[in-house]
TORKOL-4160 file (C-alpha; in steps of 0.2 Angstrom, whole numbers, padded with zeros to 4 digits, m for minus):
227
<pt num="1" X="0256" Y="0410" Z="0987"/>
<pt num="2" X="0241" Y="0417" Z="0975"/>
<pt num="3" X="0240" Y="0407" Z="0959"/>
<pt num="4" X="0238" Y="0417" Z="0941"/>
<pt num="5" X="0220" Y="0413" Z="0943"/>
<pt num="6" X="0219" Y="0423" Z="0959"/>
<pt num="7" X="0231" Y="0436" Z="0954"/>
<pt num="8" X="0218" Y="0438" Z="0936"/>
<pt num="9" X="0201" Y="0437" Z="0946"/>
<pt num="10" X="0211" Y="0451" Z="0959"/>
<pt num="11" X="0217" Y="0461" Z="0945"/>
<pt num="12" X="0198" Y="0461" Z="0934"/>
<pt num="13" X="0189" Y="0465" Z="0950"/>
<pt num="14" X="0200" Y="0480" Z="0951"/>
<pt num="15" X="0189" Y="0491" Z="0938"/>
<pt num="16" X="0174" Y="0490" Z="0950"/>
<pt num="17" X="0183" Y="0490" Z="0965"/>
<pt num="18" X="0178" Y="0473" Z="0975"/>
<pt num="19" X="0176" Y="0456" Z="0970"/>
<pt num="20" X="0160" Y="0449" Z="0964"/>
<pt num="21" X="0154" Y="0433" Z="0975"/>
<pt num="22" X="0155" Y="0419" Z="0962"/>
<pt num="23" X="0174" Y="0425" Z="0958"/>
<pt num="24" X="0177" Y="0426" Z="0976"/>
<pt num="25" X="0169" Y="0409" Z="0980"/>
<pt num="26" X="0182" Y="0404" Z="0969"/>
<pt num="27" X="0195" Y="0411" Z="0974"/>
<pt num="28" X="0191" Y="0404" Z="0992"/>
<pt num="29" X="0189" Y="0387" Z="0983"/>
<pt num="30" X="0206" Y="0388" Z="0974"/>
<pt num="31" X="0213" Y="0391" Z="0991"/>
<pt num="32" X="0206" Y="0376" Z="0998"/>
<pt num="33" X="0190" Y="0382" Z="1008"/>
<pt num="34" X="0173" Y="0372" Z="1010"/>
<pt num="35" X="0161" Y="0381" Z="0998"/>
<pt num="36" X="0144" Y="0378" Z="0993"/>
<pt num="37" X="0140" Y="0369" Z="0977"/>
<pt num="38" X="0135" Y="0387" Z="0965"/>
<pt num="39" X="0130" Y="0391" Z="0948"/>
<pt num="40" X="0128" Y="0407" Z="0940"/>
<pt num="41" X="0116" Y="0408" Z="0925"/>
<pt num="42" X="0107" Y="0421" Z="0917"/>
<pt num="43" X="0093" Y="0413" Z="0907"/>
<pt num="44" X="0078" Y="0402" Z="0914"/>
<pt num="45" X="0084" Y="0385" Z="0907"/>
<pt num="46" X="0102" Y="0386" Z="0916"/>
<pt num="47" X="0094" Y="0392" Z="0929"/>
<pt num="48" X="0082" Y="0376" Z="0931"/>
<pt num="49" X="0096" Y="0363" Z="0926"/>
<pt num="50" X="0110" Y="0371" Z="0938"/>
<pt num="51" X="0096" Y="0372" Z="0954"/>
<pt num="52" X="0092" Y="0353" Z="0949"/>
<pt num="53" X="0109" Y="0349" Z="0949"/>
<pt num="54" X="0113" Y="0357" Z="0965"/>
<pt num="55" X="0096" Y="0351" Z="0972"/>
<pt num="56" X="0082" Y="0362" Z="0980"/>
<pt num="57" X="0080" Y="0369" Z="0991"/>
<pt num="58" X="0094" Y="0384" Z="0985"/>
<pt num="59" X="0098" Y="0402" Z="0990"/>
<pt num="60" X="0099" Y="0414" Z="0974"/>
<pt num="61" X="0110" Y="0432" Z="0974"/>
<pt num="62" X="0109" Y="0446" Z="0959"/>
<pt num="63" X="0129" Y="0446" Z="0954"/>
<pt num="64" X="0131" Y="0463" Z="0947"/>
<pt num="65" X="0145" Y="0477" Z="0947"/>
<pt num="66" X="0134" Y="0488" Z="0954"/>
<pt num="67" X="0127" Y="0478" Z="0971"/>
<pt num="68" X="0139" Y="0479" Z="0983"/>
<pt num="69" X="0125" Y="0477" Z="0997"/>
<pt num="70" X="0113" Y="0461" Z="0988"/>
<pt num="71" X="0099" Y="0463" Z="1005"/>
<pt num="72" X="0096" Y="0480" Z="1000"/>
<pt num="73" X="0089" Y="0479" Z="0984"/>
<pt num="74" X="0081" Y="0462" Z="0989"/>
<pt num="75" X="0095" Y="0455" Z="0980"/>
<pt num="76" X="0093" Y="0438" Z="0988"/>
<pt num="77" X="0079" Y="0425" Z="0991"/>
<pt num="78" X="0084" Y="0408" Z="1003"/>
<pt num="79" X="0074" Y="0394" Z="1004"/>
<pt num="80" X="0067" Y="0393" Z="0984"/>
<pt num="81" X="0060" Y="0375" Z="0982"/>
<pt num="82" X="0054" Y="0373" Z="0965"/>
<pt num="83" X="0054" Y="0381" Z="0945"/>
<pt num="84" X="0043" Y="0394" Z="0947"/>
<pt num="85" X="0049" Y="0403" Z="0962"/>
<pt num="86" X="0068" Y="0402" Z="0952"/>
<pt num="87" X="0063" Y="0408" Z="0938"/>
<pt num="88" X="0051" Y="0422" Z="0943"/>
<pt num="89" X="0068" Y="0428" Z="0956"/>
<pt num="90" X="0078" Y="0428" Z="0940"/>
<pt num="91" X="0065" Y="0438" Z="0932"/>
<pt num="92" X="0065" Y="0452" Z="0948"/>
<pt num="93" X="0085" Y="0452" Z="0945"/>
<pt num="94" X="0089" Y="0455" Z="0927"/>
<pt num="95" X="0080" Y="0472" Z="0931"/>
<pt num="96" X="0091" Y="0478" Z="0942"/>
<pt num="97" X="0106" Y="0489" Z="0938"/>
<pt num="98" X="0121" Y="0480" Z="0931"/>
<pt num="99" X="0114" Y="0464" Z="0932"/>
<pt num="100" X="0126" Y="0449" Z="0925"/>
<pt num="101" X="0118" Y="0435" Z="0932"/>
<pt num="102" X="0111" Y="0427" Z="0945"/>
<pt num="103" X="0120" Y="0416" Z="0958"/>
<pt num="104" X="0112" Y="0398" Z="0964"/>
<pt num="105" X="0117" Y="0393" Z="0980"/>
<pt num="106" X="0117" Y="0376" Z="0989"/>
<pt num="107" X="0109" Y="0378" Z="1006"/>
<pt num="108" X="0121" Y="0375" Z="1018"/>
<pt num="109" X="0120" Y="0370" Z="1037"/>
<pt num="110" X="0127" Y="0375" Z="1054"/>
<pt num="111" X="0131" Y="0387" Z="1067"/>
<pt num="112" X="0133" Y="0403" Z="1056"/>
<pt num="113" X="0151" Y="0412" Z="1063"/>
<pt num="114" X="0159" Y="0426" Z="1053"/>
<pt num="115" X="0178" Y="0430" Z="1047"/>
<pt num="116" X="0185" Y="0446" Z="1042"/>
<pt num="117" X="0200" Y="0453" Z="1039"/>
<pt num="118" X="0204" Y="0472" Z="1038"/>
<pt num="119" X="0220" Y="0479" Z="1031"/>
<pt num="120" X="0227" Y="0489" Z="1042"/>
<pt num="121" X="0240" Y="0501" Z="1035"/>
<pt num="122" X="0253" Y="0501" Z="1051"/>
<pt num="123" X="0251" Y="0482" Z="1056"/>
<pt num="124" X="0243" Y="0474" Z="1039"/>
<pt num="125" X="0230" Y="0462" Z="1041"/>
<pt num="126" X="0219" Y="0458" Z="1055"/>
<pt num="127" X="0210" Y="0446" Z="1057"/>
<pt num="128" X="0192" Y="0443" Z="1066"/>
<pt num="129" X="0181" Y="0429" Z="1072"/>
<pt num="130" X="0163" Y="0430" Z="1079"/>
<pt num="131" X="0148" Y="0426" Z="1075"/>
<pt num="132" X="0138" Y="0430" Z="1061"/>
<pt num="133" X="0122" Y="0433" Z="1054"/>
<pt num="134" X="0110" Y="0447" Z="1054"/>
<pt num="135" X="0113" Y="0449" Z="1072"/>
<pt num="136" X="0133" Y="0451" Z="1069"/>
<pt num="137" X="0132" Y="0472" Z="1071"/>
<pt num="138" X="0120" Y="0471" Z="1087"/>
<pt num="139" X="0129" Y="0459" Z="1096"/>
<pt num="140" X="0147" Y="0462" Z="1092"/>
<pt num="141" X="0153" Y="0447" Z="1100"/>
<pt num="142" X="0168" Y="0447" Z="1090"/>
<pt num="143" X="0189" Y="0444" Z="1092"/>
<pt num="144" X="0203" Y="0451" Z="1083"/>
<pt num="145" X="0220" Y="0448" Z="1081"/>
<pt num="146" X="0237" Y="0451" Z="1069"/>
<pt num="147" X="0239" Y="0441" Z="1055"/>
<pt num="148" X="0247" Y="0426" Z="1052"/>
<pt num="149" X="0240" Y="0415" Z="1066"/>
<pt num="150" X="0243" Y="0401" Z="1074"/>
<pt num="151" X="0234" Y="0387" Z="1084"/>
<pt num="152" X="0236" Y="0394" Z="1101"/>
<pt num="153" X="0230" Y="0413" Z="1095"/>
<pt num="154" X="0213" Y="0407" Z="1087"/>
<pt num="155" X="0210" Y="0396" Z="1103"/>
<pt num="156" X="0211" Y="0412" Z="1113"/>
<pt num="157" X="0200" Y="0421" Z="1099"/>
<pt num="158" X="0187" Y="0409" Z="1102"/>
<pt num="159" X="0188" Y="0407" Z="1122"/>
<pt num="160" X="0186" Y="0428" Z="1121"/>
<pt num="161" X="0168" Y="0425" Z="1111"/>
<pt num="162" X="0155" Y="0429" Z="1125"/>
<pt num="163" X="0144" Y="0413" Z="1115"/>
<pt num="164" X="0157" Y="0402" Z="1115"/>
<pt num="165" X="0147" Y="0388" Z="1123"/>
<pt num="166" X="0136" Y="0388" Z="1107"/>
<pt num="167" X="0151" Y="0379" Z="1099"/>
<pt num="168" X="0154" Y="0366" Z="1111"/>
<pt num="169" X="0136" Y="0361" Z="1112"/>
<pt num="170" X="0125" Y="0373" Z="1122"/>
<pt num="171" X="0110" Y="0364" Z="1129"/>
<pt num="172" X="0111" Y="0350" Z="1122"/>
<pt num="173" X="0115" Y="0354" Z="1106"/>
<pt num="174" X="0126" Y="0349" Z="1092"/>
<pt num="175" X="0144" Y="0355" Z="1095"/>
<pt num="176" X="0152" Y="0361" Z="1081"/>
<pt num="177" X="0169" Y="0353" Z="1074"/>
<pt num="178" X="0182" Y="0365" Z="1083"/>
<pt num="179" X="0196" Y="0360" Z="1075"/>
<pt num="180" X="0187" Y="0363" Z="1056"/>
<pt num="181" X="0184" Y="0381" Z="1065"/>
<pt num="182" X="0203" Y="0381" Z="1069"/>
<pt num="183" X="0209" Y="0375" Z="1052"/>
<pt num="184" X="0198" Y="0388" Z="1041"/>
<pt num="185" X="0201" Y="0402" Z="1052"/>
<pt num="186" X="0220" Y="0399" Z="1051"/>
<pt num="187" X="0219" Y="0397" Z="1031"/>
<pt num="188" X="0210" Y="0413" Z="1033"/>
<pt num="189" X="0224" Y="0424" Z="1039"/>
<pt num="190" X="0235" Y="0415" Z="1027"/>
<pt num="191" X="0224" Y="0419" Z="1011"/>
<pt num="192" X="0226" Y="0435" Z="1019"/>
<pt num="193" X="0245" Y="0438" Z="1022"/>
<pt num="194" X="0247" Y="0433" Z="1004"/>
<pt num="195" X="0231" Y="0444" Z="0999"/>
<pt num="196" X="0239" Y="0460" Z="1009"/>
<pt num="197" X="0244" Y="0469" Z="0994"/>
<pt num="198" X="0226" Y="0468" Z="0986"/>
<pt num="199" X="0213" Y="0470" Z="0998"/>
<pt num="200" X="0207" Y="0483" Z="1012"/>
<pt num="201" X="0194" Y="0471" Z="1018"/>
<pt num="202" X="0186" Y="0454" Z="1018"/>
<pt num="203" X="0170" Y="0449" Z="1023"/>
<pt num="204" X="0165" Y="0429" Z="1026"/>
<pt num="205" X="0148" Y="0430" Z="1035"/>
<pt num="206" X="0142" Y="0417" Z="1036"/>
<pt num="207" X="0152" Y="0402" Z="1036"/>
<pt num="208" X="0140" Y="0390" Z="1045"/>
<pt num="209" X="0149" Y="0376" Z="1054"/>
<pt num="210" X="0142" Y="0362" Z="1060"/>
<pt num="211" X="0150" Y="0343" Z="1066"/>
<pt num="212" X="0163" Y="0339" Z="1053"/>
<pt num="213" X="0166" Y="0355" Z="1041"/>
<pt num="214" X="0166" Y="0375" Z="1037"/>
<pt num="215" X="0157" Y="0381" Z="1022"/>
<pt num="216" X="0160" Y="0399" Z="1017"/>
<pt num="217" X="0143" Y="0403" Z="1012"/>
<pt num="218" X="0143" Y="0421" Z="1007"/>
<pt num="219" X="0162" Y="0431" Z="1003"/>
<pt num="220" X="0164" Y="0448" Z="1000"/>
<pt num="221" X="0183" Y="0456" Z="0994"/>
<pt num="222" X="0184" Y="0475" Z="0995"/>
<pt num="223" X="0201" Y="0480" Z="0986"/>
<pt num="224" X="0214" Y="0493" Z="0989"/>
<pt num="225" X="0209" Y="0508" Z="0980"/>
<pt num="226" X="0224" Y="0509" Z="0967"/>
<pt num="227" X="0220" Y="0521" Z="0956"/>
């Protein structure tokens, strides 16, 4: 069930048609996903005591109306490490259009997967794992299936990746935590079932995993067109 907070954040979002990313961090947050530690500032000073607080090195985004597609403007820097490289980012992003602030992100670790959801209008939601990154499009190692899921459907989802050693440990690397894989991809398609009336897709890419959790590192709601 959504809380009033969700229903307010879905119903806002409406006049622009998606959902900004710091409003849908939190409603992912709210809904009991591993996130990033974030900030949204708009002038210099927050900017400096909310990337000292969260600790460099961060990841920053523009957060406006207007930017659906951050990458395409140049609407996002990783890896800034000190003040001057903060602050000059903020500088570049209050120049572009509908700027309302700019997101600080805690750099976050793992093997970067991707969850989506599209809303279909026979079946309702489905749901897709694979894995993420800029590579997500070429690749399209991906699974779908209906919402809601259950243990034994995302353990076939992710037997049907083609990279599915990468999560056990390919090579001698880490494995990732596949039960923290199973857990947030089944609290996904939940969200989603009681999200179904609101949205025509989500987009979580990436959430890096690694040996213990999931961190949705970047979200992005696209609503039903209501109006």
């Amino acid at each position: 069930m959504l809380n009033r907070e969700i229903k307010t954040i879905l119903e806002k979002s409406k006049n622009w048609g998606w959902v900004l990313e710091p409003d849908a961090k939190r409603i992912f947050s709210m809904s009991g996903f591993q996130t990033p530690m974030y900030a949204v500032v708009k002038k210099p000073q927050e900017a400096i005591a909310a990337a000292h607080a969260i600790g460099y090195p961060v990841v920053v985004k523009i957060v406006s109306p207007d930017i659906i597609h951050k990458s395409d403007v140049r609407g996002v820097v990783v890896g800034i490490k000190d003040d001057d490289r903060l602050v000059a980012a903020l500088e570049k992003f209050r120049k572009l259009p509908g700027f309302v602030g700019m997101l600080i992100d805690e750099m976050a670790g793992g093997l970067e997967l991707i969850m989506g959801a599209k809303n279909d209008e026979q079946f309702g939601p489905m749901i897709l794992l694979g894995f993420g990154g800029v590579g997500v499009e070429i690749y399209k190692d991906i699974s779908l299936r209906m919402a809601p899921l259950k243990k034994p459907h995302v353990e076939d989802m992710m037997r049907e990746l083609k990279a599915y050693p990468l999560l056990t440990g390919y090579r001698g690397a880490k494995p990732v935590n596949i039960a923290a894989v199973q857990k947030t991809l089944i609290r996904f398609s939940t969200l989603m079932m009681d999200m179904k009336d609101y949205f025509e897709s989500v987009d979580l890419n990436p959430v890096m995993c690694g040996e213990k959790v999931c961190t949705v590192v970047d979200a992005r709601i696209m609503l039903k067109n209501t109006r």
